[in-house]
N, C-alpha and C positions, 0 to 999 in steps of 0.2 A: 338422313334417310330413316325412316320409321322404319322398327325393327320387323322382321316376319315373327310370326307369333307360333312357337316350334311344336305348340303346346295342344294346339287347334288341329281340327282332321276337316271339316265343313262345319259353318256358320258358327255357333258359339261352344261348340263340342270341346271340354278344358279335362285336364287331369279331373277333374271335382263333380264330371258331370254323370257318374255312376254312382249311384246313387249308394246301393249297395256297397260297392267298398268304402266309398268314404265313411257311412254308420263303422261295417266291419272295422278298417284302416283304425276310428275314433275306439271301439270299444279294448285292440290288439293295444295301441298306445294306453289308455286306460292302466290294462294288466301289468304294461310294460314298466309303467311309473312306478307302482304299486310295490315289483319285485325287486326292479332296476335299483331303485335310490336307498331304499333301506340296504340291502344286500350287500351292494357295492362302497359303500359304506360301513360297513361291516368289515369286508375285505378289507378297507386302508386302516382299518381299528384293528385289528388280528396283528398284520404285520408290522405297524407303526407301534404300538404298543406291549404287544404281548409275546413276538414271535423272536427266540432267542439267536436265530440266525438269520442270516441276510444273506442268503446265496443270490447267484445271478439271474436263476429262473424264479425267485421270489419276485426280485427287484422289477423283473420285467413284467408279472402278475402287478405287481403294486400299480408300475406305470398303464397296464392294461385297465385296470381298476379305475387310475385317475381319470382317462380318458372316458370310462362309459359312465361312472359315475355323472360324470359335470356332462353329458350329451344327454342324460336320462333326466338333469334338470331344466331342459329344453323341452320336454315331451311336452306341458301344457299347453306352449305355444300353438305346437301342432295340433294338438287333440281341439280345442279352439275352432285352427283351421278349417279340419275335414269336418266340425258340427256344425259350422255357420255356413261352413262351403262358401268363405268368402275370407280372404286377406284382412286384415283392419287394425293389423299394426304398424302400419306404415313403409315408407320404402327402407330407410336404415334397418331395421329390425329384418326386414326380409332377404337384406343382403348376408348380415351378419348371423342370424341364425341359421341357415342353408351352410355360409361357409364353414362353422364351426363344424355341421355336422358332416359336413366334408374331410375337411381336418381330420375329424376321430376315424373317418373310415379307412384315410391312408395308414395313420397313426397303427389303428390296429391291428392292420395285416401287417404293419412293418414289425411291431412289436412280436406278434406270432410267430412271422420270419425267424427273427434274432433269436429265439429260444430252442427253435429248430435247427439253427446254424451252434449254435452252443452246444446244444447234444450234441449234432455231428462232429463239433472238435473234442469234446470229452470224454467220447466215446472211440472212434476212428484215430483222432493223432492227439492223444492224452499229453503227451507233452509239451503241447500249445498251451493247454488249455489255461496257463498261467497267466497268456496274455492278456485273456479274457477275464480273469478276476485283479484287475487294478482299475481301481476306484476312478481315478483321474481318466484314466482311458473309457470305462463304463458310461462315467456321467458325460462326457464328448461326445460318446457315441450315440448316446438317449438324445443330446441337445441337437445334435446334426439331424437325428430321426424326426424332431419334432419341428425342426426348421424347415426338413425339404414335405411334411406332409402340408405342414402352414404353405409354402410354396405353390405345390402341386395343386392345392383348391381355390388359387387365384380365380381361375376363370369362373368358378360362380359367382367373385365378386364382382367381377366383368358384364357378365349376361344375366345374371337373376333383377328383374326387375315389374315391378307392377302392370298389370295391365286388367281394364273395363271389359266382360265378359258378356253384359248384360247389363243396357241400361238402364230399364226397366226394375231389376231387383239390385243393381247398384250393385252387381259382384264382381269383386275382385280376383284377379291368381296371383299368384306368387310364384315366378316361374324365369327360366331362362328361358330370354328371345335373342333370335340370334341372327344377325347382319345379314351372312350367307351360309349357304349349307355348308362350307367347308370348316365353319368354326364352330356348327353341331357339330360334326365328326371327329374334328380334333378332343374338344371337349369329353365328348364321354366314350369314345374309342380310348383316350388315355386314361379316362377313370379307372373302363376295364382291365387295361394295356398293363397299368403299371399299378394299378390297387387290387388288383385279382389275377390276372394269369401268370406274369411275370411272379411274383412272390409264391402263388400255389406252386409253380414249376420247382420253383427254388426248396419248399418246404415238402413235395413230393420227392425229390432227388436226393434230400438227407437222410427222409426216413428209409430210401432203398438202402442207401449205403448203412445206413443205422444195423437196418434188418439183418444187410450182407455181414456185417464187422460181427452180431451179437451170434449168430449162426457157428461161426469160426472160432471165439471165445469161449473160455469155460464157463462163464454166469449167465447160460442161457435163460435164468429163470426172468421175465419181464416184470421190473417194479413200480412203482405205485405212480411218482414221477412220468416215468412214459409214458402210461394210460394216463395219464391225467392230460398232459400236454397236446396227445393222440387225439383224445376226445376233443380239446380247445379249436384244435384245427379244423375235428370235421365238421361239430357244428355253426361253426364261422363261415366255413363254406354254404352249409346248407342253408343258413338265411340269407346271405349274399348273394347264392348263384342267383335267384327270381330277379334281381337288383338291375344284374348285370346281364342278363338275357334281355328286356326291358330295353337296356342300354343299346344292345346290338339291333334292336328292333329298331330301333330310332336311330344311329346312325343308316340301316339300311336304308328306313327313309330317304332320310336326306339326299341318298345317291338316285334316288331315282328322279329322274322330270317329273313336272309339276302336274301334269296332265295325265301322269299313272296312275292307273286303277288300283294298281299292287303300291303304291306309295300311299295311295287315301287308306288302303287297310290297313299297311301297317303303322300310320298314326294312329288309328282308330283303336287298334289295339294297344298303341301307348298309353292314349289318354285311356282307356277301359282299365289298365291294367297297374300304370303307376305309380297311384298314392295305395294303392293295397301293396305292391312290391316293396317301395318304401318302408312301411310302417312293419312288414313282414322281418327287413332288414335290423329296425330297431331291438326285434328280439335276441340280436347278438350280443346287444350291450346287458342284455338283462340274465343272460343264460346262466353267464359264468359260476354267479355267488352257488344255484343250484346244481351246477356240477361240483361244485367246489365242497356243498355238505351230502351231497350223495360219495362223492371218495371220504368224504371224513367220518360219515355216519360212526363209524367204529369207536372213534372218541367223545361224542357226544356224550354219552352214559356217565364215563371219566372224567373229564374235563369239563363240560359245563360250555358256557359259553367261551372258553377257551379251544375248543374243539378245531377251529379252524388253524389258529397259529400252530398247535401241535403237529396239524395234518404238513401243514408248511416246514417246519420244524422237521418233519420223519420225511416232506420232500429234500429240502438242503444234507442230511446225511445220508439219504442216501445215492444221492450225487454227490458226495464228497466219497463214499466207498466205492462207487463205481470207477470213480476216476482212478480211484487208489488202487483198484482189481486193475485198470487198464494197462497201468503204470509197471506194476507187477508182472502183468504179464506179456510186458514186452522187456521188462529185464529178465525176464525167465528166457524169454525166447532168445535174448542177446547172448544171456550165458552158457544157454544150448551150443548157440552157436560157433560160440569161444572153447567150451569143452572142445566142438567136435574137430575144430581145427588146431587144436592144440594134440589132440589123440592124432591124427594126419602127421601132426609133426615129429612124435613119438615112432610112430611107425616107419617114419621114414629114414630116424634117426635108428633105427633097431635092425631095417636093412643094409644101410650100409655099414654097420660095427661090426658084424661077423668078416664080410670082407677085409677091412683094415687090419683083424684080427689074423687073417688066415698070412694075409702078405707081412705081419709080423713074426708068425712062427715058421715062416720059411725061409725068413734071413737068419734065425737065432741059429738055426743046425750049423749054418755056415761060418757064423764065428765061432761056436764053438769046434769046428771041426781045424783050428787053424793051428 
């Protein structure tokens, strides 16, 4: 059965066929490159070479780094793409480039996740948090993470496939077509499901607790660490959510009969809107290096191109001091606790000594009176 072409709203109408975003989409990729691959590269040279510690939220920055780095050596493909407005590397390359950058997108909300869940144990039940620095358990945990995002982007290798748009100029898309609507909806209803709402929920529910535990402690003051990882999250959302609204607009689709007015526009708004949301998205893999030297600005002057490991370096201690306040101060509060029940037990030993004292000097009269 020939597949429906999900991609189409009437007659030859494709992700490609606005003119405007694809140029925009071609010039945002551009910048993207531009930033993206030196930058992030940069990143795995800081902490692979220069960075004297290796904390957990390094390690997971590194693996963040891996991931957008090798997606950002993908971008020419694209930029290609949205110039010719025509596919022309054939069908493998179209399955495989799609799913990689599928891949990185699980990849790196999960990775965001785990640094989120990390503070939350470091911070909240500090003496966990030991579990969470063993190497063997670390590297499992990375390798599971990077097996179920490889997993979870199956289906673009399933549905992404070629298709004649225009025979005439001979163009191509590169696009998933899809059997029946219920395998658009699966598709990228779980994109959303499980690569953005599920992980925000998760990554929103620590920072409450986060907020809650630092409120109640003595180290109210918020360090460099937090804001840094604060910022990771929000702008990760921010080039996401276009992505993934997009997403929802097109499952809606789907749900609707073929003969809907309200189903023709909202394809219409898919294809209008899609390869600009896309390429919108790309700018997460590129962001980071630039938040990464606006927190470190302060060592540039010092350090040199060293400036970044340092910055990594003053993030690793002082998550190793916070944990160590945490630590503190719950052996502080334990041995409150132990004073005060131990003074309870003084006290109670104090009232009844006079008693036993009193029924002692009132047998002595009586021996001696014998």
């Amino acid at each position: 059965m020939d597949p429906v072409n999900s991609s189409t709203t009437n007659g030859n109408e494709t992700i490609l066929s606005n003119t405007s975003g694809a140029v925009t989409g071609t010039l945002i990729l551009g910048l993207v490159f531009l930033l993206g691959v030196p930058g992030n590269v940069f990143i795995i040279w800081s902490i692979l070479a220069r960075a004297r510690r290796r904390s957990i939220t390094i390690l997971l920055i590194l693996n963040l780094a891996f991931a957008d780095g090798f997606v950002m050596l993908l971008t020419p493909f694209f930029m290609v793409y949205l110039f010719q407005r025509s596919w022309i590397f054939g069908l493998l390359l179209c399955k495989v480039l799609f799913y990689l950058c599928c891949a990185n997108m699980y990849a790196s909300i999960f990775l965001i996740m785990l640094m989120s869940l990390h503070r939350l144990v470091a911070i909240v039940w500090p003496k966990s948090v030991g579990v969470l620095t063993d190497r063997r358990m670390l590297t499992q945990l990375l390798a599971g993470l990077w097996v179920l995002a490889l997993g979870l982007s199956v289906p673009v290798l399933v549905f992404r496939n070629i298709q004649e748009v225009n025979k005439e100029s001979q163009s191509l898309v590169c696009d998933c077509f899809h059997p029946q609507p219920r395998y658009e909806v699966m598709q990228y209803g779980m994109e959303t499901l499980l690569g953005f709402l599920l992980p925000y929920g998760v990554i929103i529910g620590s920072y409450v607790c986060i907020l809650r535990r630092i409120r109640k402690t003595r180290f109210r003051r918020r360090i460099r660490s937090e804001k840094l990882i604060l910022v990771i999250i929000i702008s990760f959302g921010l080039f996401w959510l276009p992505y993934h609204i997009i997403n929802m607009v097109q499952v809606a689709a789907a749900l609707y009969p073929e003969d809907s007015p309200t189903k023709k526009n909202l394809k219409h708004i898919r294809a209008t809107m899609r390869a600009l949301t896309s390429t919108v998205a790309f700018v997460s893999s590129c962001i980071n290096p630039v938040l990464y030297t606006f927190a470190g600005k302060s060592f540039i002057r010092r350090e040199g191109l060293a400036f970044m490991a340092r910055l990594f370096d003053g993030t690793a201690l002082e998550t190793t001091r916070r944990t160590r306040r945490s630590n503190q101060n719950s052996r502080d509060r334990e041995k409150d606790t132990d004073e005060g029940e131990s003074l309870k037990d003084k006290d109670s030993d104090s009232t009844t000594t006079p008693t036993n004292a009193n029924s002692v000097n009132k047998i002595v009269p009586q021996k001696n009176g014998k």
